[in-house]
Biopython code that builds the backbone (N, CA, C, O; Angstrom):
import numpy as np
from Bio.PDB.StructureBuilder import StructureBuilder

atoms = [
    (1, "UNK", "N", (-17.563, 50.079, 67.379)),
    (1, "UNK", "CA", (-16.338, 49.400, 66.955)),
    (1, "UNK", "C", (-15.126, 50.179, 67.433)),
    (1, "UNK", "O", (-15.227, 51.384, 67.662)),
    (2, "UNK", "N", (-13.895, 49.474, 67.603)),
    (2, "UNK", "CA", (-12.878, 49.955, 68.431)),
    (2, "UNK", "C", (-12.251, 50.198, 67.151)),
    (2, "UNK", "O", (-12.599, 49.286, 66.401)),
    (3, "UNK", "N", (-11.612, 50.877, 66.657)),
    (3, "UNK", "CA", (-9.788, 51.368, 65.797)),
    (3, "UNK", "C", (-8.684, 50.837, 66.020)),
    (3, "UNK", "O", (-8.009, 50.995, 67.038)),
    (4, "UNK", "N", (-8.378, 50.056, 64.925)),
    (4, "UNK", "CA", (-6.745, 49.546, 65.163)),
    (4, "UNK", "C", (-6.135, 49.756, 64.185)),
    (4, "UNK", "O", (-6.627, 49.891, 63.064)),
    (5, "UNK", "N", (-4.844, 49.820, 64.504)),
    (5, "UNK", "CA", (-3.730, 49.652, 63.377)),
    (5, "UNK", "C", (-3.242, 48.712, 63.088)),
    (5, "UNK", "O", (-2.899, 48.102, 64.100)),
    (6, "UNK", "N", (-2.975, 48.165, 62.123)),
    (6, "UNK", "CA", (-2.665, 47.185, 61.832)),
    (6, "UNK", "C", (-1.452, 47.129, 60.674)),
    (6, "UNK", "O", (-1.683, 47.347, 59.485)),
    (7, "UNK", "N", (-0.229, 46.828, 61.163)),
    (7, "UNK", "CA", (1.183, 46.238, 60.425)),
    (7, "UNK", "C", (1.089, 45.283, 59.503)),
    (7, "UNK", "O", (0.201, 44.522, 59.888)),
    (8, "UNK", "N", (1.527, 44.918, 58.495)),
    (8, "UNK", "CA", (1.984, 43.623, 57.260)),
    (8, "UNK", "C", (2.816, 44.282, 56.672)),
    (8, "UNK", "O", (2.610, 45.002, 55.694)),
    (9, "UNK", "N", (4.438, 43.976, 57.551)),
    (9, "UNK", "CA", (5.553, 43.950, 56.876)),
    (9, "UNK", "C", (5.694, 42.827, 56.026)),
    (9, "UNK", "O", (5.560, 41.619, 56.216)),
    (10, "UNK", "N", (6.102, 43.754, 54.702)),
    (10, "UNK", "CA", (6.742, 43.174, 53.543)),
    (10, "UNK", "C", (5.663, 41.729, 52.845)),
    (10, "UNK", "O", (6.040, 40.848, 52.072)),
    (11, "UNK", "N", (4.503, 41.887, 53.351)),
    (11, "UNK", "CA", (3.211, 41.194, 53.315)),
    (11, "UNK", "C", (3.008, 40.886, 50.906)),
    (11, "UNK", "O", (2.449, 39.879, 50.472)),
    (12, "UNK", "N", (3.590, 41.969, 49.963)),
    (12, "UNK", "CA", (3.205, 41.761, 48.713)),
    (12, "UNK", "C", (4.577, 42.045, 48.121)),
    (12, "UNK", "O", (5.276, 42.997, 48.468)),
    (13, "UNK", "N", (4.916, 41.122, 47.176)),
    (13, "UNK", "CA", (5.952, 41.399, 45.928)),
    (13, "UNK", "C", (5.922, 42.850, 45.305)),
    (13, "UNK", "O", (6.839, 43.670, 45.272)),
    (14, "UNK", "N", (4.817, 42.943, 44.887)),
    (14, "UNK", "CA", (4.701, 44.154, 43.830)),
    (14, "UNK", "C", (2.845, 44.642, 44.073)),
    (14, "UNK", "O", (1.902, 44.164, 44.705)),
    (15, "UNK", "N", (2.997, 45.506, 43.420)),
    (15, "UNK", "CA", (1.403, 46.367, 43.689)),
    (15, "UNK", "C", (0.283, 45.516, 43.084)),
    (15, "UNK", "O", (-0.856, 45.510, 43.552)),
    (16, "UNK", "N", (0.730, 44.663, 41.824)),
    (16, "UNK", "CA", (-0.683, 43.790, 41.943)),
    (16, "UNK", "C", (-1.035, 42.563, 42.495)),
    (16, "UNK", "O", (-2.070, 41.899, 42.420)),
    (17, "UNK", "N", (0.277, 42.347, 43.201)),
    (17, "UNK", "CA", (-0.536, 41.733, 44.097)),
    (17, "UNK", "C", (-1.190, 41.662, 45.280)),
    (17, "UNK", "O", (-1.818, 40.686, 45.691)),
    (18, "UNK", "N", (-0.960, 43.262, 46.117)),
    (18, "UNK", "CA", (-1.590, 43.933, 46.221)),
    (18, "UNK", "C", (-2.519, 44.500, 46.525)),
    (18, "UNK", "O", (-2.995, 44.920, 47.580)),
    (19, "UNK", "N", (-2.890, 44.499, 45.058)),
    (19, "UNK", "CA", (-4.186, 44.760, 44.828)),
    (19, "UNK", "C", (-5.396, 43.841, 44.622)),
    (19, "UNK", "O", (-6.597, 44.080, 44.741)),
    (20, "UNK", "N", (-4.795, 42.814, 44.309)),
    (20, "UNK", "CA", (-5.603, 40.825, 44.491)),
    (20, "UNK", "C", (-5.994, 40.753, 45.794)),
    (20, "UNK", "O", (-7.094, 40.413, 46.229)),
    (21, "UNK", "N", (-4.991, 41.108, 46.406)),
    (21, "UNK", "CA", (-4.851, 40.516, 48.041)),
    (21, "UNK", "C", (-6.259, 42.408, 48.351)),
    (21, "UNK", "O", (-6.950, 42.361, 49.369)),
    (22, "UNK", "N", (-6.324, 42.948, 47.962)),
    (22, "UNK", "CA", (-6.989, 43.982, 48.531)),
    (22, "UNK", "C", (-8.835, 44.173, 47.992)),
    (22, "UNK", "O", (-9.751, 44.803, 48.521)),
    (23, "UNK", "N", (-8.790, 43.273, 46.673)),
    (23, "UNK", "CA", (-9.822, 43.145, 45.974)),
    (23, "UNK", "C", (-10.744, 41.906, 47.175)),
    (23, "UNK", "O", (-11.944, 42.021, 47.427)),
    (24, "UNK", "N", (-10.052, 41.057, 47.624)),
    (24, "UNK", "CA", (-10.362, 39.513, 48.371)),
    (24, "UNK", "C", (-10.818, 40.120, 49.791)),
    (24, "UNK", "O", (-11.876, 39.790, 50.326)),
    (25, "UNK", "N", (-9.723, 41.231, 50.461)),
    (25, "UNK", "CA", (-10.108, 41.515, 51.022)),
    (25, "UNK", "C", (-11.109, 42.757, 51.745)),
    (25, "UNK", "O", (-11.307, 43.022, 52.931)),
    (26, "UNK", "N", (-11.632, 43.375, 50.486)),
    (26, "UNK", "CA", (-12.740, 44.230, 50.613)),
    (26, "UNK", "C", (-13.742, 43.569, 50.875)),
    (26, "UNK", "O", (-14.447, 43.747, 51.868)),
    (27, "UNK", "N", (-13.981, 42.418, 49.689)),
    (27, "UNK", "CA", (-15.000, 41.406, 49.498)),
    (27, "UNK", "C", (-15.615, 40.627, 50.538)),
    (27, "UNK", "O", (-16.830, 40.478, 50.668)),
    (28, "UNK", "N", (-14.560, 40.049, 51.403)),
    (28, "UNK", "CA", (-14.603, 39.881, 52.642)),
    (28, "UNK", "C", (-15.473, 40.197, 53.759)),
    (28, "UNK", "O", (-16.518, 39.789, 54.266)),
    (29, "UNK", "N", (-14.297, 41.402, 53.983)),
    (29, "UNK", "CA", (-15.506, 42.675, 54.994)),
    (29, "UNK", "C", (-16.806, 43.148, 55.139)),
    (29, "UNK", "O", (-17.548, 43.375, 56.094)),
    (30, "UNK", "N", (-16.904, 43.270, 53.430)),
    (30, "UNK", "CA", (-18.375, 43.984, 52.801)),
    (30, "UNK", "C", (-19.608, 42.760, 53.038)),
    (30, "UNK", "O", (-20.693, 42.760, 53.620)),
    (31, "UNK", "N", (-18.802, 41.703, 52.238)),
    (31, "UNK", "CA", (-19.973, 40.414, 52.792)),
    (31, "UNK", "C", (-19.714, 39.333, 53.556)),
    (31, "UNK", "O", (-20.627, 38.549, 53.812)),
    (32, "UNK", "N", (-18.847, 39.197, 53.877)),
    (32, "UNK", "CA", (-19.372, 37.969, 55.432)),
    (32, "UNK", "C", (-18.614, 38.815, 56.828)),
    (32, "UNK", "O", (-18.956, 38.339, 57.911)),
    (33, "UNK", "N", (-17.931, 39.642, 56.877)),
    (33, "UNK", "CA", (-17.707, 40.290, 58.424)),
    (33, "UNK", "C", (-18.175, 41.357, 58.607)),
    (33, "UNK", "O", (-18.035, 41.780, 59.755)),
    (34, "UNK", "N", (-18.879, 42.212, 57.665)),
    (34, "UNK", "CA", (-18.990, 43.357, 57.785)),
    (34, "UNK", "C", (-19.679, 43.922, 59.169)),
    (34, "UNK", "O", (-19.603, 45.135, 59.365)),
    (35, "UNK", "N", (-20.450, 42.968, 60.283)),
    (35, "UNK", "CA", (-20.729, 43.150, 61.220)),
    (35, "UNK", "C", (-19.435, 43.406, 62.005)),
    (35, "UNK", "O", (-19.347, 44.588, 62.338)),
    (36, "UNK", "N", (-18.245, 42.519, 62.457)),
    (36, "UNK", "CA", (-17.335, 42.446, 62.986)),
    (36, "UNK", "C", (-16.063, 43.771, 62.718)),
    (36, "UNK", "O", (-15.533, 44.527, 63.532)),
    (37, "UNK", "N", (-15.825, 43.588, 60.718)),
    (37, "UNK", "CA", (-14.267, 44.666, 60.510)),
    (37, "UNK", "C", (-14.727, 45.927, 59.719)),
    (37, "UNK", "O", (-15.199, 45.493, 58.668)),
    (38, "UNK", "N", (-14.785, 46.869, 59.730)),
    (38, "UNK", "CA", (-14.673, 47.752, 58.843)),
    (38, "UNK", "C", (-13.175, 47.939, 58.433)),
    (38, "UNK", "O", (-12.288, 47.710, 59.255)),
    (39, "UNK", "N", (-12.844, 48.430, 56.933)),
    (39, "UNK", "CA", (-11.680, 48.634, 56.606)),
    (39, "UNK", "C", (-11.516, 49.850, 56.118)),
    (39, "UNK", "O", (-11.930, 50.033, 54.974)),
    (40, "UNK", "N", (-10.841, 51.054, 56.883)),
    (40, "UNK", "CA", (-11.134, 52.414, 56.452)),
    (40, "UNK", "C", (-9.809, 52.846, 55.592)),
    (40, "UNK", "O", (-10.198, 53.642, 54.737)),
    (41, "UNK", "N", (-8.610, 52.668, 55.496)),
    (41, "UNK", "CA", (-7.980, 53.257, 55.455)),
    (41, "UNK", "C", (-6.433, 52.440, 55.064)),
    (41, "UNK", "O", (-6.338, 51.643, 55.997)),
    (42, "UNK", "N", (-5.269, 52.252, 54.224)),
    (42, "UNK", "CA", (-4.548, 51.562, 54.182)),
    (42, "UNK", "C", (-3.176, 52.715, 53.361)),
    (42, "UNK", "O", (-3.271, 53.425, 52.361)),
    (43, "UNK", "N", (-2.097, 52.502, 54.214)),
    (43, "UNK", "CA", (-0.700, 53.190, 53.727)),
    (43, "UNK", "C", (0.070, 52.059, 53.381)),
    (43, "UNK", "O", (0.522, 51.214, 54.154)),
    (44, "UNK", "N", (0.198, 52.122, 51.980)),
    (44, "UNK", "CA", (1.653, 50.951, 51.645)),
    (44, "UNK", "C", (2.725, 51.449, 51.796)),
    (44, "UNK", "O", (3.029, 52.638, 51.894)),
    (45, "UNK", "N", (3.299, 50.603, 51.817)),
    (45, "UNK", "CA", (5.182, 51.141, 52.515)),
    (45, "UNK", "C", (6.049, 50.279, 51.412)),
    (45, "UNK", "O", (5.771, 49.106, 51.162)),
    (46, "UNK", "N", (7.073, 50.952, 50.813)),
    (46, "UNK", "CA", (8.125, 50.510, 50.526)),
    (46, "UNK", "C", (9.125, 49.831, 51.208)),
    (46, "UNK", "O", (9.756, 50.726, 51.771)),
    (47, "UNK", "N", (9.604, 48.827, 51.465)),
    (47, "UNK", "CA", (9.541, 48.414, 52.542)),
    (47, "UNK", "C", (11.282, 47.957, 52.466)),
    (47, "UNK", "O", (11.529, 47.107, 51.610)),
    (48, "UNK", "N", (12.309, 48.394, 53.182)),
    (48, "UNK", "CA", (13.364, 47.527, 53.156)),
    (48, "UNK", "C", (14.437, 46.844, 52.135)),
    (48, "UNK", "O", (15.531, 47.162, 51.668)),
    (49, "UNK", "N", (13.390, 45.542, 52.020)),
    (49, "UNK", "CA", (13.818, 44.306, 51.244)),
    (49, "UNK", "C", (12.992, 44.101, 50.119)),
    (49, "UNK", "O", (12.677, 43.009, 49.646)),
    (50, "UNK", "N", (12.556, 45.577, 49.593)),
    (50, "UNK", "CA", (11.997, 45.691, 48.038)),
    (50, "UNK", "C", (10.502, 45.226, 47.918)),
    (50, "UNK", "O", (9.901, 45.510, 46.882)),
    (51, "UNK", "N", (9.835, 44.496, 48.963)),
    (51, "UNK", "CA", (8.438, 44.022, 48.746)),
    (51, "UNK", "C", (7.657, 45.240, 49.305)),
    (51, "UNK", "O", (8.324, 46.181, 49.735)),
    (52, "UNK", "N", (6.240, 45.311, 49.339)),
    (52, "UNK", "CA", (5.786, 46.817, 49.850)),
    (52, "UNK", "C", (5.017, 45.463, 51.117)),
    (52, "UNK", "O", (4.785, 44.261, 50.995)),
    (53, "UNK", "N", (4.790, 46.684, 52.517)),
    (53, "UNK", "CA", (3.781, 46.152, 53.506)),
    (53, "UNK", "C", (2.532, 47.330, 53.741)),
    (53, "UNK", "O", (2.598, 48.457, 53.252)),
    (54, "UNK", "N", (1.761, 47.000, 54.310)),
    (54, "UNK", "CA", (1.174, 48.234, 54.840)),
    (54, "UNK", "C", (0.903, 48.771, 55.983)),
    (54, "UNK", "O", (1.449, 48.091, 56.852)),
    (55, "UNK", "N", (0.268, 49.755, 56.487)),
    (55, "UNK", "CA", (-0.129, 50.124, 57.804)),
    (55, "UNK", "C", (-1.625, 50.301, 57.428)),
    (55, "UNK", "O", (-2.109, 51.058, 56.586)),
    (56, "UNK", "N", (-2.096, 49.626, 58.063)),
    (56, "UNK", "CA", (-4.338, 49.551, 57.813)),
    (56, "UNK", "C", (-5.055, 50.039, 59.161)),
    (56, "UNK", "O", (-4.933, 49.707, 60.341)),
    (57, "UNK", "N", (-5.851, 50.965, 58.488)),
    (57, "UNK", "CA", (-6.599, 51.255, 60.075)),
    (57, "UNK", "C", (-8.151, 50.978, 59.758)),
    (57, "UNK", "O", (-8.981, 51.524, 59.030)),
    (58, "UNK", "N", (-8.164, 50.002, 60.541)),
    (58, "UNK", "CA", (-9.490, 49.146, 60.849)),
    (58, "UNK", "C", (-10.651, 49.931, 62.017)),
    (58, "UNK", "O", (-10.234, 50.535, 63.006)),
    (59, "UNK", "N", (-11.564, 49.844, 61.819)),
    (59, "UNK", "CA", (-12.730, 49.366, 62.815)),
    (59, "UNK", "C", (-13.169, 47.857, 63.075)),
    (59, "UNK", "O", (-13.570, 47.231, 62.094)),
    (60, "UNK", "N", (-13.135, 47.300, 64.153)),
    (60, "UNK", "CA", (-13.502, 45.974, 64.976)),
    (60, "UNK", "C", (-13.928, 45.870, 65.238)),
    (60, "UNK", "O", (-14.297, 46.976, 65.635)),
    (61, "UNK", "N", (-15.185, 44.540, 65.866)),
    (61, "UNK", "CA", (-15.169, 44.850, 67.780)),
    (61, "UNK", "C", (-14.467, 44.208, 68.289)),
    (61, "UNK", "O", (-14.743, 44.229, 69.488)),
    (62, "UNK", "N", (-13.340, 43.357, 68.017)),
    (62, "UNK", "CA", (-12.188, 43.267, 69.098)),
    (62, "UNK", "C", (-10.575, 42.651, 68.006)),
    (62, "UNK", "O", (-10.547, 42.571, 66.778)),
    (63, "UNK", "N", (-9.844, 42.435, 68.627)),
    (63, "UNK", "CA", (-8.859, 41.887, 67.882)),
    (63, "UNK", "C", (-8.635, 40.610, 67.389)),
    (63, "UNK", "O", (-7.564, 40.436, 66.806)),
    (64, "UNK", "N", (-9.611, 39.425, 67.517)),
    (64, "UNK", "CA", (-10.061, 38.122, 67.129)),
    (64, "UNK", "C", (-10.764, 38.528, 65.633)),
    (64, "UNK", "O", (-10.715, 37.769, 64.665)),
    (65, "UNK", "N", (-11.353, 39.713, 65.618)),
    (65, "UNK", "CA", (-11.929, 39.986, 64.125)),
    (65, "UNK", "C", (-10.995, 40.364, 63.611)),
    (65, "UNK", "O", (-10.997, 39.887, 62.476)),
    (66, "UNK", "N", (-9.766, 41.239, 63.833)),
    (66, "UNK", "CA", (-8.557, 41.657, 62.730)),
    (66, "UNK", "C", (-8.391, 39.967, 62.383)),
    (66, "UNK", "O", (-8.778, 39.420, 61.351)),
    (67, "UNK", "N", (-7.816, 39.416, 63.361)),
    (67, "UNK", "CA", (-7.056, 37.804, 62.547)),
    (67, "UNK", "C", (-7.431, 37.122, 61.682)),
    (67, "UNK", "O", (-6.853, 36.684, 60.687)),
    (68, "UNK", "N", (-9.241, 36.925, 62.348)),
    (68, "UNK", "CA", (-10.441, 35.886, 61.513)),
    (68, "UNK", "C", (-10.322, 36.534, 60.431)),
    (68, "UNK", "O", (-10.451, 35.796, 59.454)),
    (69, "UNK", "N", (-10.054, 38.026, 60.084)),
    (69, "UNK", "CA", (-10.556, 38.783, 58.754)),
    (69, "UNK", "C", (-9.610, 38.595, 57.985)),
    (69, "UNK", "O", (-9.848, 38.241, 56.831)),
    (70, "UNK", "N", (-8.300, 38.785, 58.426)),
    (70, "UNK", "CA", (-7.150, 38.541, 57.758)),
    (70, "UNK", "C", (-6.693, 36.882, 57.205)),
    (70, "UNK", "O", (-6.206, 36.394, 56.185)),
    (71, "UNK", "N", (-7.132, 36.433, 58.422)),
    (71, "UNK", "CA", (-7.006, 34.399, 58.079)),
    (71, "UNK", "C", (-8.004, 34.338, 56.614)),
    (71, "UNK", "O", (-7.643, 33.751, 55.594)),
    (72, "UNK", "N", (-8.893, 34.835, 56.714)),
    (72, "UNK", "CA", (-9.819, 34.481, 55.413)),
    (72, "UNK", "C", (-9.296, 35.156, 54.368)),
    (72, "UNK", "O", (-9.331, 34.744, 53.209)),
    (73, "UNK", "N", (-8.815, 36.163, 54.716)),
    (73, "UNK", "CA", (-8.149, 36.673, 53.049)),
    (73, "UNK", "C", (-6.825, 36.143, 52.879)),
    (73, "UNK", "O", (-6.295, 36.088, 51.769)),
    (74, "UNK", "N", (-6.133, 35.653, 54.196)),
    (74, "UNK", "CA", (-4.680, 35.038, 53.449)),
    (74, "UNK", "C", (-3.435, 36.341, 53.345)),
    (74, "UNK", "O", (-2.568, 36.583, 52.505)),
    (75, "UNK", "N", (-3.864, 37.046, 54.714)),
    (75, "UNK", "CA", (-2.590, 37.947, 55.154)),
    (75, "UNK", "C", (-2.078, 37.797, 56.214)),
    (75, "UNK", "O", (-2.521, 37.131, 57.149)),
    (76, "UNK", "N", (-0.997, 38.462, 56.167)),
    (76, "UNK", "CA", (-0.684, 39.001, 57.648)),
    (76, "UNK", "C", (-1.883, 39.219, 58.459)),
    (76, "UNK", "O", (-2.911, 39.240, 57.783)),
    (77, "UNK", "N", (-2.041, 39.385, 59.707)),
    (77, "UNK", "CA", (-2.696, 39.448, 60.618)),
    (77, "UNK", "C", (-2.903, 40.182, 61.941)),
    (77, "UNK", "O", (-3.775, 41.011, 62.199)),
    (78, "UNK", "N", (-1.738, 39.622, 62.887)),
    (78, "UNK", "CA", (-1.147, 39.480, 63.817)),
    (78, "UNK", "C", (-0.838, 40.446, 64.605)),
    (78, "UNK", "O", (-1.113, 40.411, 65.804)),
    (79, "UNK", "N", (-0.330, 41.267, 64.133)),
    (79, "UNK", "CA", (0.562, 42.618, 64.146)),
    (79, "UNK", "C", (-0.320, 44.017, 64.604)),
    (79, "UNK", "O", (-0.001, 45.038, 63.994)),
    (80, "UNK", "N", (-1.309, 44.132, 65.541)),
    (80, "UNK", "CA", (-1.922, 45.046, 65.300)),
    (80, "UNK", "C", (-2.228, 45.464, 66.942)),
    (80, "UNK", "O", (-2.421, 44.778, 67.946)),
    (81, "UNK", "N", (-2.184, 46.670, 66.738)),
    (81, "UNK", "CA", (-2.637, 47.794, 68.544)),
    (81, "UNK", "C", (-4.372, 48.553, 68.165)),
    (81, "UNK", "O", (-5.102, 48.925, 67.247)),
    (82, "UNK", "N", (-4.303, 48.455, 69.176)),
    (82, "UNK", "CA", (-6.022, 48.998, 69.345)),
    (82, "UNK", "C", (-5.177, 50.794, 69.366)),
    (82, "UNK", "O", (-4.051, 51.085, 69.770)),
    (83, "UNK", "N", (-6.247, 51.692, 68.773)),
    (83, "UNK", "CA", (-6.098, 52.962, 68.649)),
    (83, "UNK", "C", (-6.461, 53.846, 69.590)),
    (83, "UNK", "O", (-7.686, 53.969, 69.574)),
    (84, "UNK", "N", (-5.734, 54.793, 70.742)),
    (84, "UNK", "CA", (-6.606, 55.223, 71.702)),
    (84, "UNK", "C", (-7.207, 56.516, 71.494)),
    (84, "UNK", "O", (-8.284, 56.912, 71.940)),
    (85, "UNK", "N", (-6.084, 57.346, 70.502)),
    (85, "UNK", "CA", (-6.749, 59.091, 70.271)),
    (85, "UNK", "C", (-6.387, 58.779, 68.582)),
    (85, "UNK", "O", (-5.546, 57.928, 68.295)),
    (86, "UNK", "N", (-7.044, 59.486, 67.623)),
    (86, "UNK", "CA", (-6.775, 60.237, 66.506)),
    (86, "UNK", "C", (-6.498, 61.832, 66.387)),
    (86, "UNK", "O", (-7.325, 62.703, 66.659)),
    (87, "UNK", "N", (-5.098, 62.056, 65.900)),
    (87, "UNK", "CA", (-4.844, 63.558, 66.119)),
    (87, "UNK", "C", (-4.762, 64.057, 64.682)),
    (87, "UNK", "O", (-4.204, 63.380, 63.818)),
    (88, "UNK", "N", (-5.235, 65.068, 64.463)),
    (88, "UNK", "CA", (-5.147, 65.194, 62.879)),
    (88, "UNK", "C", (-4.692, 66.345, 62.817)),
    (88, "UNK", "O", (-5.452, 67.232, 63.204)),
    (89, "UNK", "N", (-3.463, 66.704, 62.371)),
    (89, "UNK", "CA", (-2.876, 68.086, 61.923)),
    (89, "UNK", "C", (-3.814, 68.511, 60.532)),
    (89, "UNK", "O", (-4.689, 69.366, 60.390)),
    (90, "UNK", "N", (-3.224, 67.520, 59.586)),
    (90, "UNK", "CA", (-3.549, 67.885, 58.227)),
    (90, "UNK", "C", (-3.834, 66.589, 57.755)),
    (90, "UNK", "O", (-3.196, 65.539, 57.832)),
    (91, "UNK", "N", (-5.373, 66.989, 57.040)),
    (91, "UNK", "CA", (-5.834, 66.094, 56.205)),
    (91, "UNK", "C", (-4.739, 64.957, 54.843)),
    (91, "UNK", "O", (-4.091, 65.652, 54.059)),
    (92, "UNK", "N", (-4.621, 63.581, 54.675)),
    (92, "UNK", "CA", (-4.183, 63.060, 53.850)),
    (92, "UNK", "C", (-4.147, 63.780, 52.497)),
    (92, "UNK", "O", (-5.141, 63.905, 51.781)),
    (93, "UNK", "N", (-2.892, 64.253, 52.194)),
    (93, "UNK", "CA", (-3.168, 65.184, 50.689)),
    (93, "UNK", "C", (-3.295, 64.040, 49.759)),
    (93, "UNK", "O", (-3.000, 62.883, 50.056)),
    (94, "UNK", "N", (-3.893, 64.557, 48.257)),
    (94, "UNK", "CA", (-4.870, 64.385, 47.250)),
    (94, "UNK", "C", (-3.345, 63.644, 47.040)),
    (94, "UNK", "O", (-2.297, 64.074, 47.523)),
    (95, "UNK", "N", (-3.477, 62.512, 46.259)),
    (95, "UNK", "CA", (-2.430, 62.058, 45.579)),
    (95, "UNK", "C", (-2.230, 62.649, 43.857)),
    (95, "UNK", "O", (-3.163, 62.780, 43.065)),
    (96, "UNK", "N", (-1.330, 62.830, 43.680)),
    (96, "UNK", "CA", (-1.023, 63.777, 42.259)),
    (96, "UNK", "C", (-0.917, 62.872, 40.953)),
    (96, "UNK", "O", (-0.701, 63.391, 39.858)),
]
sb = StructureBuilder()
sb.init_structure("model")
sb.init_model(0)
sb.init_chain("A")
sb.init_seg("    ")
for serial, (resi, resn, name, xyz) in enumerate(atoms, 1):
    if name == "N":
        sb.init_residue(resn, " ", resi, " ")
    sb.init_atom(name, np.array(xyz, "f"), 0.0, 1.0, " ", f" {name:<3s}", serial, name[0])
structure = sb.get_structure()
């Protein structure tokens, strides 16, 4: 599977929804694409104009599975670059 990033500006009102929209789309992945998306990883953003979006980093095998995966859960989609290196200074710290 290839790595992408994937954008959804300003994609939720508030954190539970969210978290609806993140419950639908685990569910998703785990049972009907899980051949096609893995979903490793997701940064919400405060975003602007008060709604949060995120930045998601996926495993694929191509960018027709980000959309199909996203069309079925009822997100954003669209918005996404294939990943060419991962550089890691420092591990994601522990949230407090």
């Amino acid at each position: 599977m290839q790595l992408f990033m994937i954008r959804r500006s300003s994609a939720w009102a508030d954190i539970a929804e969210l978290e609806k929209t993140a419950a639908v789309s685990g569910k998703i992945g785990n049972e009907e694409m899980s051949d096609k998306v893995r979903w490793i990883r997701s940064y919400v953003i405060n975003e602007p104009d008060g709604r949060l979006g995120t930045c998601c980093i996926y495993g694929a095998v191509d960018g027709d599975a980000i959309t199909e995966h996203a069309r079925r859960v009822g997100m954003p989609g669209h918005d996404y670059l294939p990943i060419a290196a991962t550089v890691i200074v420092r591990p994601d710290p522990e949230p407090s």
